[in-house]
C-alpha positions as a printed Julia matrix, in Angstrom:
219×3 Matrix{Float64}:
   8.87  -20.72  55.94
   7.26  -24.64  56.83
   9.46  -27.33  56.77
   8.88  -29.72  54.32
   7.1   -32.6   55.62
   9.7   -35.64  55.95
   8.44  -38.09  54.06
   9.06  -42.22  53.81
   8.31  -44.27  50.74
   7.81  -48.02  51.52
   7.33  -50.54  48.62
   6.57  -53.86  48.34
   5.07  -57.08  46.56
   1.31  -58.17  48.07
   1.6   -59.69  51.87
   5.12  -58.69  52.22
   4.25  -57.11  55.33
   5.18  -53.21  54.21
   0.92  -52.59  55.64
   1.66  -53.22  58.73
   4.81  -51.51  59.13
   4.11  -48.49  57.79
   0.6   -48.37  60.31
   3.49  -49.05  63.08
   5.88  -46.78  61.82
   3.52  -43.58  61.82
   1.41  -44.43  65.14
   5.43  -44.2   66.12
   6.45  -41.43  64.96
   3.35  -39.45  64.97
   3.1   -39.28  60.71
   0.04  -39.26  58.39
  -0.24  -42.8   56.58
  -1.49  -43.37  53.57
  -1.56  -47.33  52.27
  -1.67  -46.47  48.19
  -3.0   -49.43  47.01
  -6.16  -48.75  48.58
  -7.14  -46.58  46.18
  -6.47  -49.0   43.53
  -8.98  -51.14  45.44
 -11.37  -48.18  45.54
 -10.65  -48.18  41.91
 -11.93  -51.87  41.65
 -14.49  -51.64  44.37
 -16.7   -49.09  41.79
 -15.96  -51.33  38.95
 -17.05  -54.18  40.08
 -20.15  -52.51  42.17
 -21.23  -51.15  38.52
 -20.37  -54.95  36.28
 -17.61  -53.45  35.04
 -14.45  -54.75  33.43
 -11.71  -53.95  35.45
  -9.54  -54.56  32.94
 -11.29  -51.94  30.51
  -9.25  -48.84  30.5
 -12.05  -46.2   29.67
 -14.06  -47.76  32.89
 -11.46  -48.34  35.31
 -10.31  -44.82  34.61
 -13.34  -43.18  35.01
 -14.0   -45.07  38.41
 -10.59  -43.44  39.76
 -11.57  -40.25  38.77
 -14.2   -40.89  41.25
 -12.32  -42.14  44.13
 -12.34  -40.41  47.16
 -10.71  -40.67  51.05
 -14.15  -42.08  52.73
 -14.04  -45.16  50.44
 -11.11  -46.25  51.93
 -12.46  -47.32  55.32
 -14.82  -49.71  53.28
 -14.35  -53.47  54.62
 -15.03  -54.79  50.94
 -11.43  -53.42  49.89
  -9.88  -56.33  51.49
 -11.74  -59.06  49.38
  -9.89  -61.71  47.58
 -12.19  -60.18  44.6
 -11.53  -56.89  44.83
  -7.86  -57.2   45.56
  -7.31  -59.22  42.22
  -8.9   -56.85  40.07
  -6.91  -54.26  41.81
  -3.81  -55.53  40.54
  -5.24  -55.22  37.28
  -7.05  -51.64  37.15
  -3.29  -50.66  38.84
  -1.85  -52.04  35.57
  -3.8   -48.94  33.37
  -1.74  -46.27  33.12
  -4.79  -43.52  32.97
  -6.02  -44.93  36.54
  -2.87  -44.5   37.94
  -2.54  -40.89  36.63
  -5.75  -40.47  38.22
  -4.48  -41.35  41.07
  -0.62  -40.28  41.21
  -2.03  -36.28  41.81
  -4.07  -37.42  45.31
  -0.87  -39.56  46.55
   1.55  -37.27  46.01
  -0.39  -34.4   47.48
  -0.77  -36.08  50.67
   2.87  -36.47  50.7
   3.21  -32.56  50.34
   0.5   -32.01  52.43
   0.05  -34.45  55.52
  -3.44  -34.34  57.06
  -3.66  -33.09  60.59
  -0.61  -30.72  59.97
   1.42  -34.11  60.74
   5.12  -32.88  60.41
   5.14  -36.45  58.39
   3.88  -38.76  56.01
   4.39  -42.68  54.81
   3.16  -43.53  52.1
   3.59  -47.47  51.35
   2.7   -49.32  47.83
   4.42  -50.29  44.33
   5.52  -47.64  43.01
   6.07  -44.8   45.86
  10.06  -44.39  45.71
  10.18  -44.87  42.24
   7.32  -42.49  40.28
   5.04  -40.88  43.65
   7.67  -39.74  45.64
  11.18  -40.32  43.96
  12.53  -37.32  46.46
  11.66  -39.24  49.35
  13.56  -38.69  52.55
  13.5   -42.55  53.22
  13.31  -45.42  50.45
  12.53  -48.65  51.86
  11.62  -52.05  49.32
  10.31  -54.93  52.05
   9.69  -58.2   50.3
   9.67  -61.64  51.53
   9.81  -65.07  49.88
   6.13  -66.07  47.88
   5.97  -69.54  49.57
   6.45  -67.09  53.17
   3.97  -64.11  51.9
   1.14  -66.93  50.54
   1.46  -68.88  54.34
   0.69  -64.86  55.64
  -1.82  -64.22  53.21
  -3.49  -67.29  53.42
  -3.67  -67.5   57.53
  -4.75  -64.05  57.17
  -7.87  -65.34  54.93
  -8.74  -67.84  57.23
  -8.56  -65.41  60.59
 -11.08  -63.68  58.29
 -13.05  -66.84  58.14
 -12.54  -67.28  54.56
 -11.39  -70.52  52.99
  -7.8   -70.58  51.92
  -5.72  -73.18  50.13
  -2.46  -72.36  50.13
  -1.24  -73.85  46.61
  -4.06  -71.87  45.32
  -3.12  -68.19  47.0
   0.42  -69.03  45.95
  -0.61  -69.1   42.84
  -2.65  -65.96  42.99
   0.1   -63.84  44.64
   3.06  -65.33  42.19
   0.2   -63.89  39.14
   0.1   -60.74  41.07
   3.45  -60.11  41.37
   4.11  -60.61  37.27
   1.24  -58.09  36.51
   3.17  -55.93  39.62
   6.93  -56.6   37.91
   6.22  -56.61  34.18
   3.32  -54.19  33.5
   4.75  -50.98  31.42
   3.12  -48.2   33.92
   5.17  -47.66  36.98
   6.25  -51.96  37.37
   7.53  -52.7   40.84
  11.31  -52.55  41.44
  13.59  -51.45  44.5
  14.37  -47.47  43.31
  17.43  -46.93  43.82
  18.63  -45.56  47.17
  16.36  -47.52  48.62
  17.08  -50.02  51.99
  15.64  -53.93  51.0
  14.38  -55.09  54.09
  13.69  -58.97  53.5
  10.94  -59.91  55.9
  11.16  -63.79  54.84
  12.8   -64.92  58.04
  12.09  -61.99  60.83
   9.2   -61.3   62.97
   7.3   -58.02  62.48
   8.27  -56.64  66.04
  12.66  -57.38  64.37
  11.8   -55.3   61.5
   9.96  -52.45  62.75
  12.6   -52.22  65.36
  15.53  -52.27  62.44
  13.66  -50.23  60.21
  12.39  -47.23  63.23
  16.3   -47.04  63.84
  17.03  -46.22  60.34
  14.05  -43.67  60.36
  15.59  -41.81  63.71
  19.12  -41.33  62.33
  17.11  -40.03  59.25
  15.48  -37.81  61.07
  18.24  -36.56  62.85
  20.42  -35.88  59.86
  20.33  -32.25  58.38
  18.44  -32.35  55.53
């Protein structure tokens, strides 16, 4: 009989730094990864590319129905544009029944016969993967996730004003925490791993530890 695949469920608010952990974590431990809110931004991508509303619920569903694993290598994902009407297509609860199926069967079914998968976005502990082997909720301060976000922008070349991508990420995170489908919280069992004041190479080390006793616990 195959083992189930061990999989880790990482959550977080927008620039918390979860993205980059999880990329570490299963280049680390040899896992599939899976960042879930890039098919929300798939979602948006093919509304906006067709003048859609993305906050239209019969047209942001019908663009998830259409998303599919090569989209997410598209370099338009990480737009400022795209990202805010990702937020709100993620809001809809058809788009993210739409989506909910491919997520979790990645979880069950790792690509590459990985003996793993991470899977890291808003609502992975809580409603994709509630059986997860490890829970983890990273978050971080908004004034210390809009100075990320915003030097991020500008290594990008873009033009970023901090009070204004402040503002932007404190809006995201109410449509995140208060929208009825699947609203961001810390599911229970999970570790909170407050990134505020700690450098990425502190928390990947803290939070790889935790992953290696996990793993070596009978499950």
């Amino acid at each position: 009989m195959t083992a189930r695949p061990f999989v880790i469920a990482i959550d977080g608010p927008a620039a918390s730094g979860k993205g980059t952990l999880a990329r570490r974590l299963a280049e680390h431990f040899g896992f599939a990864h899976l960042d879930t809110g890039g098919l929300y931004r798939a979602t948006a991508l093919l509304v906006l590319e067709q003048g859609g509303d993305p906050a239209d619920p019969a047209t942001a569903a019908k663009a998830a129905a259409l998303v599919h694993a090569r989209l997410l290598s598209n370099p338009r994902l990480r737009s400022e544009a795209v990202s805010a009407a990702a937020s709100i297509v993620a809001a809809i609860p058809d788009v993210r029944r739409a989506l909910i199926k491919m997520q979790q069967n990645f979880a069950t079914h790792p690509p590459k016969r990985a003996k793993g998968a991470i899977l890291d976005g808003r609502d992975i502990a809580s409603i994709v993967c509630p059986e997860a082997d490890v829970k983890l909720f990273v978050t971080a301060s908004a004034e210390e996730r809009a100075r990320r976000r915003a030097e991020e922008l500008r290594q990008q070349g873009a033009t970023a004003i901090l009070v204004d991508v402040l503002q932007d990420l404190k809006e995201r995170d109410a449509r995140d925490t208060e929208r009825r489908a699947a609203p961001l919280i810390a599911a229970p069992g999970a570790t909170v791993v407050d990134t505020t004041t700690l450098d990425a190479d502190t928390v990947f080390e803290r939070v790889s530890d935790l992953i290696a006793r996990a793993l070596a616990a009978p499950r």
